[in-house]
C-alpha positions as CSV (number, residue, x, y, z in Angstrom):
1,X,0.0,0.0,0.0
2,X,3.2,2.3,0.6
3,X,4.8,1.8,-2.2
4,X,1.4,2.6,-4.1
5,X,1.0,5.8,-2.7
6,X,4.9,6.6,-3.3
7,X,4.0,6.0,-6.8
8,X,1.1,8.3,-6.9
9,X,3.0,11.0,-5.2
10,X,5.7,10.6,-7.5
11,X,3.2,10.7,-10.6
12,X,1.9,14.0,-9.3
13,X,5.1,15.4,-9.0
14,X,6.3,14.6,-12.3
15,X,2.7,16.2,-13.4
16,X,3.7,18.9,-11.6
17,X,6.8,19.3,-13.4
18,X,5.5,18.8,-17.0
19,X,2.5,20.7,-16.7
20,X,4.4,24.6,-17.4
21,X,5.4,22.7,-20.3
22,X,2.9,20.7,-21.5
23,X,0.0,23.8,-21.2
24,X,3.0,26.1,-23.1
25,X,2.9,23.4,-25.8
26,X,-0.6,23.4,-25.9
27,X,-1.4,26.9,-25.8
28,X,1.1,27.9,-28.8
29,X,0.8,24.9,-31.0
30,X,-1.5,22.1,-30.4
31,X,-4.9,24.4,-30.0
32,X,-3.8,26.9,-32.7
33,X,-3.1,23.7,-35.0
34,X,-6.2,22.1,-34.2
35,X,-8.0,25.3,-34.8
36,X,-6.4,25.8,-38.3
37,X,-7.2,22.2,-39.2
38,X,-11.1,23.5,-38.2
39,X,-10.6,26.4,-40.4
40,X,-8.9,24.6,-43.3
41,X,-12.9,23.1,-43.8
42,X,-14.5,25.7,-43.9
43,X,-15.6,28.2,-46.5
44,X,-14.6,31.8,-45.8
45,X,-17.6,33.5,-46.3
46,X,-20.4,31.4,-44.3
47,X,-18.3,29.1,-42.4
48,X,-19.9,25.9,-43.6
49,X,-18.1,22.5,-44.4
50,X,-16.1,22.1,-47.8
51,X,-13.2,21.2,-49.2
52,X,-13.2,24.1,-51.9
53,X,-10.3,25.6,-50.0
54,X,-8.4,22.2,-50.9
55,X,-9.4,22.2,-54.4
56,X,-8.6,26.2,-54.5
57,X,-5.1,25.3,-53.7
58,X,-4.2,22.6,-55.4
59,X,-5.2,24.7,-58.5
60,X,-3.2,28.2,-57.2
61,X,-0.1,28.8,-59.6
62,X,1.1,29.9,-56.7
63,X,1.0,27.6,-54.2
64,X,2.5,25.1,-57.1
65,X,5.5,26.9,-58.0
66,X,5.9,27.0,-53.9
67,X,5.5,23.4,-53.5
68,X,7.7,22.7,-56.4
69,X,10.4,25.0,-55.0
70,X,10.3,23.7,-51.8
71,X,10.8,19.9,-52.7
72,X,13.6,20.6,-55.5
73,X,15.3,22.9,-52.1
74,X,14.6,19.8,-50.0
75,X,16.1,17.3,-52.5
76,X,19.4,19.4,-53.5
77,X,20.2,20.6,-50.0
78,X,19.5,17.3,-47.5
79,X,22.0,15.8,-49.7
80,X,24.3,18.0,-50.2
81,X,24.2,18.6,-45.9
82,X,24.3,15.4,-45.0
83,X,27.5,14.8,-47.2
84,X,29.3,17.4,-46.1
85,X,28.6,16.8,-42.4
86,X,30.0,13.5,-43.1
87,X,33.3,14.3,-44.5
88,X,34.1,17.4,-41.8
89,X,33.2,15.2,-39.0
90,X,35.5,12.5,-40.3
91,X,37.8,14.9,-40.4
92,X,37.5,16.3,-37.4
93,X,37.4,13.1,-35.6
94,X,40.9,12.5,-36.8
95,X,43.7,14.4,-35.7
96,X,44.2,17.5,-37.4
97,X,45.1,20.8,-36.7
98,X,43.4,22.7,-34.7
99,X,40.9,20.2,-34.8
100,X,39.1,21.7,-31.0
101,X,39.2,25.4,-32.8
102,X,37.6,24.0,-36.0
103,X,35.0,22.0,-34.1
104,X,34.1,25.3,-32.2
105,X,33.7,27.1,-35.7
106,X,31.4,24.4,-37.3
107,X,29.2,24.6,-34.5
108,X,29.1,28.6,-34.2
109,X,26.5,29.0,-36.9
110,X,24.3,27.5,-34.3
111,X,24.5,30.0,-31.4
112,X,24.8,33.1,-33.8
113,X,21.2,34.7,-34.3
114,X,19.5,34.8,-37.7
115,X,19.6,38.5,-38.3
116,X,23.8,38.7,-37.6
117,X,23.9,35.5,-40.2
118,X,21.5,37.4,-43.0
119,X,23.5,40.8,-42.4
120,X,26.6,38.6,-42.8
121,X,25.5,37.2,-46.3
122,X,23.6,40.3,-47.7
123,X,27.0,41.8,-47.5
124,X,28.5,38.9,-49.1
125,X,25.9,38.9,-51.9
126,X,24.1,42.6,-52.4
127,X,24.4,44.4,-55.6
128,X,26.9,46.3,-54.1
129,X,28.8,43.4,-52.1
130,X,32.0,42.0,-51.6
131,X,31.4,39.4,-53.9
132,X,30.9,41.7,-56.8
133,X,33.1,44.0,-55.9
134,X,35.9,41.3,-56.4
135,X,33.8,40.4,-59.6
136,X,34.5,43.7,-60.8
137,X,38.4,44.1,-59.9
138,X,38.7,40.9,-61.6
139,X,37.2,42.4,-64.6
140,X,34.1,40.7,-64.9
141,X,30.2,41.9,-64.9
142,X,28.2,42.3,-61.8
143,X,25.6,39.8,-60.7
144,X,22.4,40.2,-59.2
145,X,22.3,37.1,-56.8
146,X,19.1,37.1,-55.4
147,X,17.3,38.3,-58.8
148,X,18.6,35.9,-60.8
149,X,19.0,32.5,-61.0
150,X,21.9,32.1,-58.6
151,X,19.4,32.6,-55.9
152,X,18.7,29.6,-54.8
153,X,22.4,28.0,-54.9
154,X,22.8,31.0,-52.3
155,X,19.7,29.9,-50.0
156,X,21.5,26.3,-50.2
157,X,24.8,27.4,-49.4
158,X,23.2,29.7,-46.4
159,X,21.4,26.2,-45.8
160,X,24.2,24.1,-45.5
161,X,26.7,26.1,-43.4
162,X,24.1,27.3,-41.0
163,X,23.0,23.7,-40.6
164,X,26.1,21.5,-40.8
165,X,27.9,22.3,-37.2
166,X,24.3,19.9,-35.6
167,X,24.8,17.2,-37.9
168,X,28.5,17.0,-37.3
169,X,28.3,17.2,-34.1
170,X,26.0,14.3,-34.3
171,X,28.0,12.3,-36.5
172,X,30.9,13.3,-34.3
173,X,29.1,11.3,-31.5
174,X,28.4,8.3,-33.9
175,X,32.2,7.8,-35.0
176,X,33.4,7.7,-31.4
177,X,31.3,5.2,-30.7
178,X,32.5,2.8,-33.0
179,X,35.1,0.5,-31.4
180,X,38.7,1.1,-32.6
181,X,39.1,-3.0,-32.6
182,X,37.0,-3.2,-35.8
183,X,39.5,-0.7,-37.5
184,X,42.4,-2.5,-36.3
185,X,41.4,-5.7,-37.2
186,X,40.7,-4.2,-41.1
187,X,43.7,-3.1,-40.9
188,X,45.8,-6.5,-40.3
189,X,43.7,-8.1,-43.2
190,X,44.5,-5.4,-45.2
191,X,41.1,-3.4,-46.1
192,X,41.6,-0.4,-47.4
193,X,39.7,3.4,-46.8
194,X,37.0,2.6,-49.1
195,X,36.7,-0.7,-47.7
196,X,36.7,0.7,-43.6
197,X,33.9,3.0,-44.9
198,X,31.5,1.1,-46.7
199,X,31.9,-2.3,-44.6
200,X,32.4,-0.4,-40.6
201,X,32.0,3.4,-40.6
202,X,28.7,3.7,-42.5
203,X,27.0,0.9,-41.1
204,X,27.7,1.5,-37.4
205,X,26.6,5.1,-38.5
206,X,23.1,4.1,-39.5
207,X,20.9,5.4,-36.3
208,X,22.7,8.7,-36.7
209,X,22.4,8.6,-40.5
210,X,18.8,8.7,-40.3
211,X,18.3,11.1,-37.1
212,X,20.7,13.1,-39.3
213,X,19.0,12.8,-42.3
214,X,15.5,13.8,-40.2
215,X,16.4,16.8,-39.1
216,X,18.0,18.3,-42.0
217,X,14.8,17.3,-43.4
218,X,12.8,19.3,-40.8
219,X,15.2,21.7,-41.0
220,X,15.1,22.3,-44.5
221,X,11.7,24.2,-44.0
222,X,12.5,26.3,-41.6
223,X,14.9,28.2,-44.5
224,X,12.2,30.8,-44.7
225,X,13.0,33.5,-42.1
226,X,17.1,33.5,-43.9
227,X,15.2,33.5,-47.6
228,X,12.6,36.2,-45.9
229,X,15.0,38.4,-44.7
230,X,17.5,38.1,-47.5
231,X,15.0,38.8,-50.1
232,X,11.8,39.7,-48.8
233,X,7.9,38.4,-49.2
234,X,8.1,38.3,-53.0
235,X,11.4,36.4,-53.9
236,X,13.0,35.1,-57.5
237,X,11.2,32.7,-58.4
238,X,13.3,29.7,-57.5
239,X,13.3,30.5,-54.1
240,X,9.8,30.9,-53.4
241,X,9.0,28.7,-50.9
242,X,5.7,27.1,-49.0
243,X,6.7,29.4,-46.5
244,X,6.3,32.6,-48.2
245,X,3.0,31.1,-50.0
246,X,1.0,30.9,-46.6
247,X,3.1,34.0,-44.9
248,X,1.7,36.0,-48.1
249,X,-1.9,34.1,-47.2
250,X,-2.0,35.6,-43.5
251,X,-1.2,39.1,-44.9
252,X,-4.1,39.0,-47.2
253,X,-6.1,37.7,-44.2
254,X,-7.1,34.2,-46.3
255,X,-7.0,32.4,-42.8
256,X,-9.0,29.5,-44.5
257,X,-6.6,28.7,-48.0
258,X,-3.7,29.6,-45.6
259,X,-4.9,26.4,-43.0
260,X,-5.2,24.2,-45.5
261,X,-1.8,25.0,-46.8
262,X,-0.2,24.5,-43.3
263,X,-3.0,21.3,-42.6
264,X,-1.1,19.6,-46.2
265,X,2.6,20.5,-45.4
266,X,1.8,19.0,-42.1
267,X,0.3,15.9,-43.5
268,X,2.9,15.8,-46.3
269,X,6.0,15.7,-43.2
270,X,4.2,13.3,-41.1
271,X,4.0,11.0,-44.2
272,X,7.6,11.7,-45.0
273,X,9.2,11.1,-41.7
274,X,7.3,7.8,-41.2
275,X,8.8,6.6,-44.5
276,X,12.1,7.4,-43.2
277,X,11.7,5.5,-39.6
278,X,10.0,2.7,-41.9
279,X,12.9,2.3,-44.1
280,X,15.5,2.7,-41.0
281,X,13.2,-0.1,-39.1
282,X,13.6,-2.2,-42.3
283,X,17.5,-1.6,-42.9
284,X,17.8,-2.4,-39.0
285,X,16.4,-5.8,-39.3
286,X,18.2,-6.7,-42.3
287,X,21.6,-5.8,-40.7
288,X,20.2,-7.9,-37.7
C-alpha cells in the first residue's frame, strides 16, 4: 500500500513538473493547429463545411511553384548537408590541426542569431557586395544574386553552413562510438579506406544517418525567415518557398486557404518522416 502511494505521489510530482510545459505546448501549438485544421474546412464567407479551399489550392499557380520549389530545395540541399557533415566530422574526428578550434567554428552558426547570419551574407551577396566588388576588380560583370538564377544555390549554401555544425556534431558522437578494434582488425587483413567506410563506418553510422537525415529534413523548411530576410515576401522565383505562400496568405487575411496550406505541409511531413523511420526499421532488421 506504501509503495502505491509513493508512486502516486511521485506521478503528481512529475505532473507537476511537466505541466508549465505541456500547457505552453498546448497553448502555442497544439490548440492553434487544431483550430487551423477546423478552419482549413471551412468556406470563408459562411463558415460551412467544404473542401473548396483544398481544391482552391491545389489549382493556385502559386501555391505550385511553392510546393515545387520547396521539394527541389529539399532534394538538392539534405543531400548535399548530409554529405558534407560527413566528410568534416571525419575529419575532425581524426587528428588534425586545430581540430578543437575547427570544431568550435562548425558549430558557431548555431548560437549566432539569424539577423547577424543574413547581415553577414547580404553583405557577401548585395548588388553592391564584396562578392561583386571582387567580380568587378577581376574584370568581370556584376551579378544580381538574389534576382537571378543564382538565388537559390545561395539559399543552399546559407542552408548548408548554418546547418552542418548539428549534424557534425551528431556524427561526431556516432564515429566515437564505433570501437577502434574493428578498425584495427581491417587493418591487419588489409582493407583499405573505401573498404573501412562502406563495410564499418557507415554501417555502425546508420541510427545517426537517419536522425541526421530527419532533421535536415525538418530543417530544410524552416529556411524561410534567412530566404525572408535576405529577399523579402516576394522572392526570385526559384526561391519561393511554402513558406512565403501561406506567410503572403495571413497578410491577405485568407486564414482558410492559408490552413489548408499548413494542414497539407503537415500531412505531407508526417507522411515523410514515417517513411524514413519505416525504411531505418527495415534496414535495421536486415543488418540484424
Amino acid at each position: 500500500m506504501n509503495i502505491h502511494r509513493v508512486k502516486i505521489k511521485e506521478m503528481l510530482t512529475a505532473c507537476c513538473f511537466l505541466a508549465p510545459s505541456l500547457i505552453g505546448f498546448a497553448l502555442f501549438y497544439l490548440i492553434p493547429f487544431g483550430t487551423s485544421i477546423l478552419y482549413a474546412f471551412q468556406d470563408r464567407l459562411t463558415a460551412a463545411w467544404t473542401l473548396v479551399n483544398y481544391s482552391d489550392l491545389l489549382s493556385s499557380l502559386s501555391f505550385q511553384k511553392a510546393a515545387a520549389n520547396t521539394i527541389r530545395f529539399t532534394a538538392i540541399s539534405v543531400p548535399l548537408l548530409v554529405t558534407f557533415s560527413l566528410i568534416v566530422a571525419m575529419l575532425l574526428n581524426q587528428r588534425v590541426f586545430f581540430r578543437n578550434w575547427l570544431r568550435t567554428a562548425y558549430v558557431l552558426p548555431l548560437i549566432v542569431p539569424v539577423a547577424s547570419i543574413v547581415l553577414f551574407w547580404q553583405i557577401m551577396f548585395d548588388w553592391n557586395g564584396v562578392l561583386n566588388a571582387f567580380l568587378q576588380y577581376a574584370g568581370w560583370s556584376r551579378i544580381d544574386w538574389m534576382k537571378s538564377e543564382w538565388s537559390e544555390a545561395v539559399i543552399i549554401l546559407i542552408y548548408v553552413w548554418k546547418n552542418m555544425g548539428y549534424n557534425v556534431v551528431l556524427f561526431l558522437a556516432g564515429l566515437q562510438n564505433i570501437p577502434e578494434q574493428y578498425y584495427e582488425i581491417a587493418d591487419l587483413e588489409g582493407a583499405g579506406p573505401i573498404r573501412k567506410l562502406f563495410g564499418f563506418t557507415l554501417i555502425y553510422l546508420t541510427p545517426t544517418m537517419f536522425l541526421v537525415i530527419l532533421m535536415s529534413v525538418l530543417n530544410s523548411f524552416k529556411v524561410f525567415r534567412e530566404t525572408y530576410l535576405i529577399a523579402g515576401a516576394y522572392p526570385q522565383d526559384r526561391i519561393y518557398m511554402l513558406q512565403h505562400y501561406m506567410n503572403n496568405m495571413f497578410l491577405s487575411l485568407d486564414i482558410q486557404k492559408l490552413s489548408a496550406a499548413a494542414t497539407l505541409m503537415a500531412v505531407c511531413i508526417v507522411v515523410l518522416v514515417a517513411c524514413l523511420f519505416l525504411i531505418e526499421r527495415m534496414f535495421r532488421s536486415f543488418m540484424e
